[in-house]
mmCIF file as Biopython writes it, N, C-alpha, C and O atoms, coordinates in Angstrom:
data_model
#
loop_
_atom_site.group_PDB
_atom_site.id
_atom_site.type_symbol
_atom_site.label_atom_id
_atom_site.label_alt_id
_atom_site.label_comp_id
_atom_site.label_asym_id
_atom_site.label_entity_id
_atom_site.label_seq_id
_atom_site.pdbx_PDB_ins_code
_atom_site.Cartn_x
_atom_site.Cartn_y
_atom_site.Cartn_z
_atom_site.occupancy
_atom_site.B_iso_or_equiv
_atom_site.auth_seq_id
_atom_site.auth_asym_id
_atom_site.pdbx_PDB_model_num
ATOM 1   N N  . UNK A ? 1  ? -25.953 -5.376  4.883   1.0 0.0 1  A 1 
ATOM 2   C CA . UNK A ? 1  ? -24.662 -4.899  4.434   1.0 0.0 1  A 1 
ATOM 3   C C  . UNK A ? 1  ? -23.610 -5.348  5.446   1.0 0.0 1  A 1 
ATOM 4   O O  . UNK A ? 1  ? -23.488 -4.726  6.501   1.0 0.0 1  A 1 
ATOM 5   N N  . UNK A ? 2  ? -22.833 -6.422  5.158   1.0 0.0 2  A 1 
ATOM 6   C CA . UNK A ? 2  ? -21.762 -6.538  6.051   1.0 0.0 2  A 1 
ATOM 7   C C  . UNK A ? 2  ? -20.169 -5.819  5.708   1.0 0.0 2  A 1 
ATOM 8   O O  . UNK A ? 2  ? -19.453 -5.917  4.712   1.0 0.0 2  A 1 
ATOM 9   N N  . UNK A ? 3  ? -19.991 -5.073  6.998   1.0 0.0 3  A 1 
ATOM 10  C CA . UNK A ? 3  ? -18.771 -4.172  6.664   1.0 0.0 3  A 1 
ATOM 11  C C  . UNK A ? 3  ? -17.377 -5.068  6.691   1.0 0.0 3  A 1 
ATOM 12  O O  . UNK A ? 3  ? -17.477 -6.185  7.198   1.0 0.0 3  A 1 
ATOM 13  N N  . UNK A ? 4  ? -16.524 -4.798  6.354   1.0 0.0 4  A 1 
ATOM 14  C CA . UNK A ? 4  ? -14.979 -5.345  6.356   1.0 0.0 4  A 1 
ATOM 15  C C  . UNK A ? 4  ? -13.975 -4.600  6.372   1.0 0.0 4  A 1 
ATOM 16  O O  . UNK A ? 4  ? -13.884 -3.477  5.875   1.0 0.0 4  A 1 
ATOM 17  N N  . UNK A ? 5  ? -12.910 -5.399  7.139   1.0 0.0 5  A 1 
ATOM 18  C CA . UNK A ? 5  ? -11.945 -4.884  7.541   1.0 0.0 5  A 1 
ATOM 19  C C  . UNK A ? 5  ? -11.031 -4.246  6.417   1.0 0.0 5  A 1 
ATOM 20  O O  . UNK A ? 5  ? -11.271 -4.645  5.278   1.0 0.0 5  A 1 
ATOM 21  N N  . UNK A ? 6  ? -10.054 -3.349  6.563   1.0 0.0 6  A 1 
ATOM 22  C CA . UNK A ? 6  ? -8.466  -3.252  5.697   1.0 0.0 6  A 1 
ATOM 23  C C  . UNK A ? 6  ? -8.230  -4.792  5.779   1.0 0.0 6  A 1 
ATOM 24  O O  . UNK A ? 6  ? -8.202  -5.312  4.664   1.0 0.0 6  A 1 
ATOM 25  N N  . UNK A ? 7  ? -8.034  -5.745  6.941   1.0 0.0 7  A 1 
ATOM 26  C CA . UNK A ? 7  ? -7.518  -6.775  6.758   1.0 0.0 7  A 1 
ATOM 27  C C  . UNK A ? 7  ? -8.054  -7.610  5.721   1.0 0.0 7  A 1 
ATOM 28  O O  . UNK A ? 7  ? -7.430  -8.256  4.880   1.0 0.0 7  A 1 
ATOM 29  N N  . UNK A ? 8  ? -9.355  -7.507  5.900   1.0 0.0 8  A 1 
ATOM 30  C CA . UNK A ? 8  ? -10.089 -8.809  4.904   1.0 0.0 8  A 1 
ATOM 31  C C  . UNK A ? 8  ? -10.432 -8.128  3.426   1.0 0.0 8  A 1 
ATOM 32  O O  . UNK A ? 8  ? -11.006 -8.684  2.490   1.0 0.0 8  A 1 
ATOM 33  N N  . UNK A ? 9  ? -9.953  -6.858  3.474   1.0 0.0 9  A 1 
ATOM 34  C CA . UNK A ? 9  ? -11.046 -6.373  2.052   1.0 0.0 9  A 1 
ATOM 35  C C  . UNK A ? 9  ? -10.506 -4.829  1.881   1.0 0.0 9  A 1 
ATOM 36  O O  . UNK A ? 9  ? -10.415 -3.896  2.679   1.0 0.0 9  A 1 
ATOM 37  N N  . UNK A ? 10 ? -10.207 -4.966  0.562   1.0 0.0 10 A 1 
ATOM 38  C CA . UNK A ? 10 ? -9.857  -3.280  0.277   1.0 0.0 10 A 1 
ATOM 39  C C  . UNK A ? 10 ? -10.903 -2.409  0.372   1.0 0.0 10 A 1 
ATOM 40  O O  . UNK A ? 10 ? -10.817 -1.206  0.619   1.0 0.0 10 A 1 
ATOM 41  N N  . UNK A ? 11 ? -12.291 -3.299  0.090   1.0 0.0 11 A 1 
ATOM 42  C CA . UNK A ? 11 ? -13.525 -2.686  -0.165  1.0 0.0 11 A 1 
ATOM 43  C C  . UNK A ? 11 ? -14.108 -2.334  1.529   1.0 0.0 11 A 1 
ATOM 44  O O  . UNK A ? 11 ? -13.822 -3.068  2.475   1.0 0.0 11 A 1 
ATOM 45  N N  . UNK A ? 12 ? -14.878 -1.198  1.645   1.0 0.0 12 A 1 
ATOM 46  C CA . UNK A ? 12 ? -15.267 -1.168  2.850   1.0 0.0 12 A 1 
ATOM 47  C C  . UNK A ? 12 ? -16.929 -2.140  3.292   1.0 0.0 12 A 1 
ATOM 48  O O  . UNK A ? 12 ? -17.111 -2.310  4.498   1.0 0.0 12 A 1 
ATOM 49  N N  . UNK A ? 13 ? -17.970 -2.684  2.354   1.0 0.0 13 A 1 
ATOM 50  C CA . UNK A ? 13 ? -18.458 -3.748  2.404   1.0 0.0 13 A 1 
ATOM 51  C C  . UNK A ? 13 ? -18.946 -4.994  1.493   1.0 0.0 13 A 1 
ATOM 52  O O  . UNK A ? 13 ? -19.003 -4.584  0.333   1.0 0.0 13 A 1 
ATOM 53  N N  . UNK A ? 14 ? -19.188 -5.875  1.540   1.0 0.0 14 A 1 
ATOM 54  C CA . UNK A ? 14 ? -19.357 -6.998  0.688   1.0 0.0 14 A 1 
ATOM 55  C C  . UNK A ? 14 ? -19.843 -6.306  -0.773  1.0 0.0 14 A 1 
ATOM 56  O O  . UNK A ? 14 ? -19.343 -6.442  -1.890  1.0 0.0 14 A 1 
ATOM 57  N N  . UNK A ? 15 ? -20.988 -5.524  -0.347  1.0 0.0 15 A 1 
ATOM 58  C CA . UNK A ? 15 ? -21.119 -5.334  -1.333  1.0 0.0 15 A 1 
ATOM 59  C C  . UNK A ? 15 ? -20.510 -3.924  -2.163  1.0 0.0 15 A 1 
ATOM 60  O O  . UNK A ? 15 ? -20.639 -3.809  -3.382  1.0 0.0 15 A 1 
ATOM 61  N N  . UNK A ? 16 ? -20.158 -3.384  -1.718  1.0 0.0 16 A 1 
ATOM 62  C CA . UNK A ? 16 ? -18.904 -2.529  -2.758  1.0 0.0 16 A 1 
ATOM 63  C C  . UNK A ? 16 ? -18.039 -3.667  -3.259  1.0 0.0 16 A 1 
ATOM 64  O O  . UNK A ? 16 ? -17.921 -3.779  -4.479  1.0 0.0 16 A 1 
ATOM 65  N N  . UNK A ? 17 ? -17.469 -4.457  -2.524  1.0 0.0 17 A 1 
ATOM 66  C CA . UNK A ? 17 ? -16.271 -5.547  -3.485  1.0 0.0 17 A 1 
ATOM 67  C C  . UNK A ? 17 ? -16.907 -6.675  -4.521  1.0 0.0 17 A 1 
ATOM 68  O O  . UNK A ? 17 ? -16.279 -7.334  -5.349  1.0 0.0 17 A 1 
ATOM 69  N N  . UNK A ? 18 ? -18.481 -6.717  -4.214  1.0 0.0 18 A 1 
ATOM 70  C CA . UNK A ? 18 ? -19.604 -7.205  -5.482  1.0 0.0 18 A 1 
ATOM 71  C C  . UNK A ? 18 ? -19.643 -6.439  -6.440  1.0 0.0 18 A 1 
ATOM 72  O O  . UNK A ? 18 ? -19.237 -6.880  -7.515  1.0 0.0 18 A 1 
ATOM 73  N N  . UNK A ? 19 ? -20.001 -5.439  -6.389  1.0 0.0 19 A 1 
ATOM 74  C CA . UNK A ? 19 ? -20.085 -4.421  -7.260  1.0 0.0 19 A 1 
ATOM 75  C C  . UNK A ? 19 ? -18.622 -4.293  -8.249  1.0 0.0 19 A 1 
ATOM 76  O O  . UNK A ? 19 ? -18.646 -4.545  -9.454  1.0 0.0 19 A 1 
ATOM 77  N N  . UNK A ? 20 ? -17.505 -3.905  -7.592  1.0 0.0 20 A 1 
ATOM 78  C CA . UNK A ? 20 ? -16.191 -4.176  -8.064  1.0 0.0 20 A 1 
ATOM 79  C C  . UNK A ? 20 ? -15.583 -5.300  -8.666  1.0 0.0 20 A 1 
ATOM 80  O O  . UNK A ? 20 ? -14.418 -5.275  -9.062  1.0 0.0 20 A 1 
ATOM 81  N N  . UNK A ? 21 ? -16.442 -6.443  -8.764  1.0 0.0 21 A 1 
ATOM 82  C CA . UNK A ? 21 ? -16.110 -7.788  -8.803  1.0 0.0 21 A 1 
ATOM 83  C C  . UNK A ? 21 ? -16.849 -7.739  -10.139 1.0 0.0 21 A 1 
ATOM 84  O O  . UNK A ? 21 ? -16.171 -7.889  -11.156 1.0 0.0 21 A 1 
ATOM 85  N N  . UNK A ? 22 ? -18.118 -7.553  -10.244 1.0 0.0 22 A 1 
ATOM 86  C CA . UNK A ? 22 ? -19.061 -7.087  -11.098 1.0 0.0 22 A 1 
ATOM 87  C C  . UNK A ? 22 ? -18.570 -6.891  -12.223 1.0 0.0 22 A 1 
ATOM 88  O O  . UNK A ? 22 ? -18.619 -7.671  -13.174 1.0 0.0 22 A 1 
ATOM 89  N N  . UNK A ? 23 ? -17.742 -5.169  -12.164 1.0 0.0 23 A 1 
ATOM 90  C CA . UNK A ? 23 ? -17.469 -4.643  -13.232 1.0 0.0 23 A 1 
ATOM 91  C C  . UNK A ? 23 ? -16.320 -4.932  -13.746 1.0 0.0 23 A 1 
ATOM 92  O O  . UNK A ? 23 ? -15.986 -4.548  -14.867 1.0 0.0 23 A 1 
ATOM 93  N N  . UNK A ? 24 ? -15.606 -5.624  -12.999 1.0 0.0 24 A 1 
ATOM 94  C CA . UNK A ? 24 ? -13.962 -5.753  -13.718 1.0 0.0 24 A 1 
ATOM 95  C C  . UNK A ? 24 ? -14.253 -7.102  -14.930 1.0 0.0 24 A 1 
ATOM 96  O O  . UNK A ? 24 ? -13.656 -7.345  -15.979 1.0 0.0 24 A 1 
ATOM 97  N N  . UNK A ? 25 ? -15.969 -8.141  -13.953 1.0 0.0 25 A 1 
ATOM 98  C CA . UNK A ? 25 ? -15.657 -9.231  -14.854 1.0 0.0 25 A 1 
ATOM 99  C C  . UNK A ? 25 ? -16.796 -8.413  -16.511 1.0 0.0 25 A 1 
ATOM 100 O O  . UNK A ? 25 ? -16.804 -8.954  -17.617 1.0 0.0 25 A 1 
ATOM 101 N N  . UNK A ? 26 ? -17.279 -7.613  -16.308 1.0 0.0 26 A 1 
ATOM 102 C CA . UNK A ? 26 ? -17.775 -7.167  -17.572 1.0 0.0 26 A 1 
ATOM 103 C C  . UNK A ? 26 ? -17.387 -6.451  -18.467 1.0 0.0 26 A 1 
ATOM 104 O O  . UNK A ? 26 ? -17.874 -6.325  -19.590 1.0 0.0 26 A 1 
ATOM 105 N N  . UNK A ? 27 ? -16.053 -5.699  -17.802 1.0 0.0 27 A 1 
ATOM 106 C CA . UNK A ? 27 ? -14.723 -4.845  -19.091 1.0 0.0 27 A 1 
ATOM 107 C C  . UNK A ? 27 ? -14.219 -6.304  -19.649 1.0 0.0 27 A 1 
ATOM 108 O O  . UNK A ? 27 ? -14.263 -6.592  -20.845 1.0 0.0 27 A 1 
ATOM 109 N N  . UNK A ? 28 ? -13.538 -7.547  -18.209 1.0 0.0 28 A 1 
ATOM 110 C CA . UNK A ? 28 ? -12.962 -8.511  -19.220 1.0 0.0 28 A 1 
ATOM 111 C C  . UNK A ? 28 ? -14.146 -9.032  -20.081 1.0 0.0 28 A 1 
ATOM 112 O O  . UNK A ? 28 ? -13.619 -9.615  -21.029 1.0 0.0 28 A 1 
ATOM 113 N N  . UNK A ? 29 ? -15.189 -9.082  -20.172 1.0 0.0 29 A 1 
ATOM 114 C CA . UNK A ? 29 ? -16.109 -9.953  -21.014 1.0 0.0 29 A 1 
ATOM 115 C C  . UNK A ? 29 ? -16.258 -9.258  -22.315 1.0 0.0 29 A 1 
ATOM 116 O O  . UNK A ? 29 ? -16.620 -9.885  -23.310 1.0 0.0 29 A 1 
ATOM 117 N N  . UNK A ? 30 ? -15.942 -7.737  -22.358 1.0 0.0 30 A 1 
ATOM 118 C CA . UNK A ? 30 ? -16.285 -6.940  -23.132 1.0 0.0 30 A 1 
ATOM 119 C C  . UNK A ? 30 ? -14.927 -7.309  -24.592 1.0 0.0 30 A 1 
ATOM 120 O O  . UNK A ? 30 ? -14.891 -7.430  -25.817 1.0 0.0 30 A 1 
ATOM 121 N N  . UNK A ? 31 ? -13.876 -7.359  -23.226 1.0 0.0 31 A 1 
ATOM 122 C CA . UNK A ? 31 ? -12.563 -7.158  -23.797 1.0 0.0 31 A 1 
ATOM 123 C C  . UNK A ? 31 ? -12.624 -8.435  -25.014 1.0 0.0 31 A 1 
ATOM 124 O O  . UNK A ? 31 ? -12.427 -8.144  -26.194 1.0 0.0 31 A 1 
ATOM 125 N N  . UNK A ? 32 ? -12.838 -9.476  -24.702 1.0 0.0 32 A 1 
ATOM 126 C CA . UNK A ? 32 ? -12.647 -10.715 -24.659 1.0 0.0 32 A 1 
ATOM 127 C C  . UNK A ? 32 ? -13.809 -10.997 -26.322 1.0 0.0 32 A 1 
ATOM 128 O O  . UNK A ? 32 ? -13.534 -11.731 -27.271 1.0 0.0 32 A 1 
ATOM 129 N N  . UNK A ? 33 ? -15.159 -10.061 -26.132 1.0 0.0 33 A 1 
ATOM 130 C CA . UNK A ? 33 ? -15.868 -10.341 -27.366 1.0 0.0 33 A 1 
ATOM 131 C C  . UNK A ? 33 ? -15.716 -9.219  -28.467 1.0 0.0 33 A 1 
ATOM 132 O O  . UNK A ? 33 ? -16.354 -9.180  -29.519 1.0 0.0 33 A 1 
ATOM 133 N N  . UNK A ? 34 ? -14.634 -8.191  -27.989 1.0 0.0 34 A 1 
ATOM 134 C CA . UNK A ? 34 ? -14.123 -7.763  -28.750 1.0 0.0 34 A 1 
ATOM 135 C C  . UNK A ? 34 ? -13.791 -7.933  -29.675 1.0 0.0 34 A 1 
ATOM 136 O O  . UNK A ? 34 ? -12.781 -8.635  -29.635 1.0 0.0 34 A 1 
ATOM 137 N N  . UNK A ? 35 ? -14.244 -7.519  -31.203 1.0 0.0 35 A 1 
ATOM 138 C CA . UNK A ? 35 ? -13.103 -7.570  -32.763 1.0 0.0 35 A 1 
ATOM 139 C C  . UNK A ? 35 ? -12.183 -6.763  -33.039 1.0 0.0 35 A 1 
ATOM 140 O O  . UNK A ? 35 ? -11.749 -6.841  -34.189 1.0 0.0 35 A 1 
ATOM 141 N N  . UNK A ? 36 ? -11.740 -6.014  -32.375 1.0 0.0 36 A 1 
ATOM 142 C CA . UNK A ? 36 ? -10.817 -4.608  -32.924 1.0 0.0 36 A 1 
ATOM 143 C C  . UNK A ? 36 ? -9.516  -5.273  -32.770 1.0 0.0 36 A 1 
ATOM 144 O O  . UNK A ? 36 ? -9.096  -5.963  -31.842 1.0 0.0 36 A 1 
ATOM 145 N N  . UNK A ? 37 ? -8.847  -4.842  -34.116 1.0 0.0 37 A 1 
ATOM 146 C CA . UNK A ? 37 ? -7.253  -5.444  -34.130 1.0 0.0 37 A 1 
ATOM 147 C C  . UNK A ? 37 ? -6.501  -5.814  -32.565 1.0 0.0 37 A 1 
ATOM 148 O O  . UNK A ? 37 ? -6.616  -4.864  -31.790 1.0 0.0 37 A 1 
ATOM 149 N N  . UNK A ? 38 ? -6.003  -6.623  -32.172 1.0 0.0 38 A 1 
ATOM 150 C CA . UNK A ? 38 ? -4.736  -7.046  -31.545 1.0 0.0 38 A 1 
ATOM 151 C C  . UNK A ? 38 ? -3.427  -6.141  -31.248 1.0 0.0 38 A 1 
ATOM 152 O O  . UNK A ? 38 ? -2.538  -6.095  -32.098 1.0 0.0 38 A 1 
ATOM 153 N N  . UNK A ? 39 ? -3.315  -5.416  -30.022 1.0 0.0 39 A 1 
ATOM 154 C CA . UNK A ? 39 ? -2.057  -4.863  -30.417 1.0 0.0 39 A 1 
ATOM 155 C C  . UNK A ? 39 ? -0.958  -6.057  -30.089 1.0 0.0 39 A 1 
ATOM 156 O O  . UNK A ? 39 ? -1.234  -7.002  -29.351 1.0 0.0 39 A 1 
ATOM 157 N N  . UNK A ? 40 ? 0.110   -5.917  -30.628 1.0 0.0 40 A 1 
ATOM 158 C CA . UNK A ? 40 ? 0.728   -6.800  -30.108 1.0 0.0 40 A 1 
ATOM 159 C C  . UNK A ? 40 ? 1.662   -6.445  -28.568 1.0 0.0 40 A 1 
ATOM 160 O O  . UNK A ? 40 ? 1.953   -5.292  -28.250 1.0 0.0 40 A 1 
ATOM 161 N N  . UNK A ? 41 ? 1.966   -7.439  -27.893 1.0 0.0 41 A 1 
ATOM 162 C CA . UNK A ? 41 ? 3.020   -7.182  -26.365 1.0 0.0 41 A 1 
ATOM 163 C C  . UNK A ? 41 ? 4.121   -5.896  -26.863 1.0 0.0 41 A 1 
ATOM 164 O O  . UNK A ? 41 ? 4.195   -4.825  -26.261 1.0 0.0 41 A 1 
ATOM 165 N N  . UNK A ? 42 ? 4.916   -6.238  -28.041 1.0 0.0 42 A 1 
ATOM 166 C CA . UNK A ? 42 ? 6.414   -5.208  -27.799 1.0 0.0 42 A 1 
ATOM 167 C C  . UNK A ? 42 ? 5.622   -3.795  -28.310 1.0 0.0 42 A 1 
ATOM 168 O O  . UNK A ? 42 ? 6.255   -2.749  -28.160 1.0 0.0 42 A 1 
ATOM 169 N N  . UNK A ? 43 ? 4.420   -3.727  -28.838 1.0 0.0 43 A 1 
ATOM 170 C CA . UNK A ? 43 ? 4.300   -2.394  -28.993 1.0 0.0 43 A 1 
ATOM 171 C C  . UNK A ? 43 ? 3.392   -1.461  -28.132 1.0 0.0 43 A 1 
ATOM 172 O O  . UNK A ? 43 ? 3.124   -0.268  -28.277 1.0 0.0 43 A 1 
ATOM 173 N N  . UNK A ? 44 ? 2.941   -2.504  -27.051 1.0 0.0 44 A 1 
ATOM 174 C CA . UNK A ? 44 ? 2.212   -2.220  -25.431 1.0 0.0 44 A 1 
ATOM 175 C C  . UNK A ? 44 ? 3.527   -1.514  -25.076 1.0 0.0 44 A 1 
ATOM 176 O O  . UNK A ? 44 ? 3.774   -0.308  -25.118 1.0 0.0 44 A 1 
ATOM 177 N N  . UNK A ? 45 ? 4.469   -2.740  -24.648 1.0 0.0 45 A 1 
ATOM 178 C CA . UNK A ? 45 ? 5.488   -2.719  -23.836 1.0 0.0 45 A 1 
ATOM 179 C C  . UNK A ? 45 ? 6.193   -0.915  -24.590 1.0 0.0 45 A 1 
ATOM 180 O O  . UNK A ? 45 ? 6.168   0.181   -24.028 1.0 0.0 45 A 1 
ATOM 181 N N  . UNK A ? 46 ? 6.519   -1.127  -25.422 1.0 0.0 46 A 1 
ATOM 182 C CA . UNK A ? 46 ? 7.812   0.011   -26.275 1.0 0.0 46 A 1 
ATOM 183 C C  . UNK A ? 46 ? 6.537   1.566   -25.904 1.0 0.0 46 A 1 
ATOM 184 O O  . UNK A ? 46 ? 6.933   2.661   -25.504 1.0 0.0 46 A 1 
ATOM 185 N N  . UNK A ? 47 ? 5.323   1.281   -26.128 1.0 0.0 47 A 1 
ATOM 186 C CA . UNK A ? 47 ? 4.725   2.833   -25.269 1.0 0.0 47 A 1 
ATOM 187 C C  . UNK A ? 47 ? 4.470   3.065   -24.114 1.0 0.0 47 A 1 
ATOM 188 O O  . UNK A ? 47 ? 4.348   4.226   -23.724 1.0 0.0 47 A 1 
ATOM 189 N N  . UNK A ? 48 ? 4.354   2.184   -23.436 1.0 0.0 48 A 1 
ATOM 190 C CA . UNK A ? 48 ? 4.524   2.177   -21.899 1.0 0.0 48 A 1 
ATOM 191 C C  . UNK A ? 48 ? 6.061   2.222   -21.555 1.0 0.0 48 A 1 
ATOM 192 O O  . UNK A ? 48 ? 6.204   2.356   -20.339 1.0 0.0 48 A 1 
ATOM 193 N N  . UNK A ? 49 ? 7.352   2.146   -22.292 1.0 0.0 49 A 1 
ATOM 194 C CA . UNK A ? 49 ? 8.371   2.883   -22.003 1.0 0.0 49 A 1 
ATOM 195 C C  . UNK A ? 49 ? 8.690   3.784   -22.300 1.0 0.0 49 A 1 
ATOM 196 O O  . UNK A ? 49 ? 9.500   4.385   -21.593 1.0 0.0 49 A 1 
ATOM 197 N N  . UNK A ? 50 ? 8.142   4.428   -23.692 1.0 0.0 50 A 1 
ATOM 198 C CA . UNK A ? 50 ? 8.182   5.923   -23.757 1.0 0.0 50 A 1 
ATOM 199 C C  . UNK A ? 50 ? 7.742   6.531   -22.552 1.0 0.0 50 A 1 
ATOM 200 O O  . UNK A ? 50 ? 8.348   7.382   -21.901 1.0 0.0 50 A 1 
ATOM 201 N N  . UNK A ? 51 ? 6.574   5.992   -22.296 1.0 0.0 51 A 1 
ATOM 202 C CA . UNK A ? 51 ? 5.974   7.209   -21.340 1.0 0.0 51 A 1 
ATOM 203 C C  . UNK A ? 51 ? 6.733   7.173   -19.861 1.0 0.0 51 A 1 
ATOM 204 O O  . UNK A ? 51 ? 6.575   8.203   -19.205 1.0 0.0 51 A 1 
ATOM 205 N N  . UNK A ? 52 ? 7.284   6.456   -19.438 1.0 0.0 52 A 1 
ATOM 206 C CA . UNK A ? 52 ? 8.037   6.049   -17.848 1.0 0.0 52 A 1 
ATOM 207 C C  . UNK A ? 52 ? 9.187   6.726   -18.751 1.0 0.0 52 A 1 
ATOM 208 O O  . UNK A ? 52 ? 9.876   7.134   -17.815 1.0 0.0 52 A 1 
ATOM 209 N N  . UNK A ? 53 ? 9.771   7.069   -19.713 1.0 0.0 53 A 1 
ATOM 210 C CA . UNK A ? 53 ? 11.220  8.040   -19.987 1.0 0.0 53 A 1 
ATOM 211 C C  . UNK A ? 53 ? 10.523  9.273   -19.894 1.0 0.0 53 A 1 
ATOM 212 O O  . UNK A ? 53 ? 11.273  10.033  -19.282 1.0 0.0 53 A 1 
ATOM 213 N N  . UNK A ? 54 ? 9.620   9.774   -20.147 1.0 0.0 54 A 1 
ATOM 214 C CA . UNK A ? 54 ? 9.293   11.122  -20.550 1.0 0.0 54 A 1 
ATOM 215 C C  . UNK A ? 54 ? 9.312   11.308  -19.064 1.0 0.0 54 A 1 
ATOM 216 O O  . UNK A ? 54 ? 9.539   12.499  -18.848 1.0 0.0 54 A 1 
ATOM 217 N N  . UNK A ? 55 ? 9.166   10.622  -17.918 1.0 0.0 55 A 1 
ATOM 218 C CA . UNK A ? 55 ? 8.868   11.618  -16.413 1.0 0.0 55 A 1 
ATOM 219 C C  . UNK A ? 55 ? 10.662  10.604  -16.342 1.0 0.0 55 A 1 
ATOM 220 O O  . UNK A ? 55 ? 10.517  9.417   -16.635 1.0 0.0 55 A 1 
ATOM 221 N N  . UNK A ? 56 ? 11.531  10.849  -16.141 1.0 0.0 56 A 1 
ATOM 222 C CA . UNK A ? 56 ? 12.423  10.004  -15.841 1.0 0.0 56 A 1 
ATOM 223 C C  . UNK A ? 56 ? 13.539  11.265  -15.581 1.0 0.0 56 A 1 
ATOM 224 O O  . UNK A ? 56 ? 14.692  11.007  -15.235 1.0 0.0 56 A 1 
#
């Protein structure tokens, strides 16, 4: 197990940032063989500004 710095690594060793590396690429793989409708960008975007007004 080699440990790492704040400088070199958010992760505290190689392998926690393997592991993390791991899973982000198997949500995108998931994402990616996904069939479920498309949302489109302005209707991401238009509820992610509702919600930043509601604490505003």
């Amino acid at each position: 197990m080699t440990k790492l710095t704040p400088i070199e690594s958010e992760f505290a060793t190689t392998e926690d940032a393997e592991a993390h590396d791991a899973w982000v690429r198997a949500k995108v793989e998931r994402a990616l063989a996904s069939t479920k409708p498309r949302i489109p960008h302005d209707a991401v975007m238009a509820k992610a500004k509702a919600v930043l007004d509601k604490y505003k």
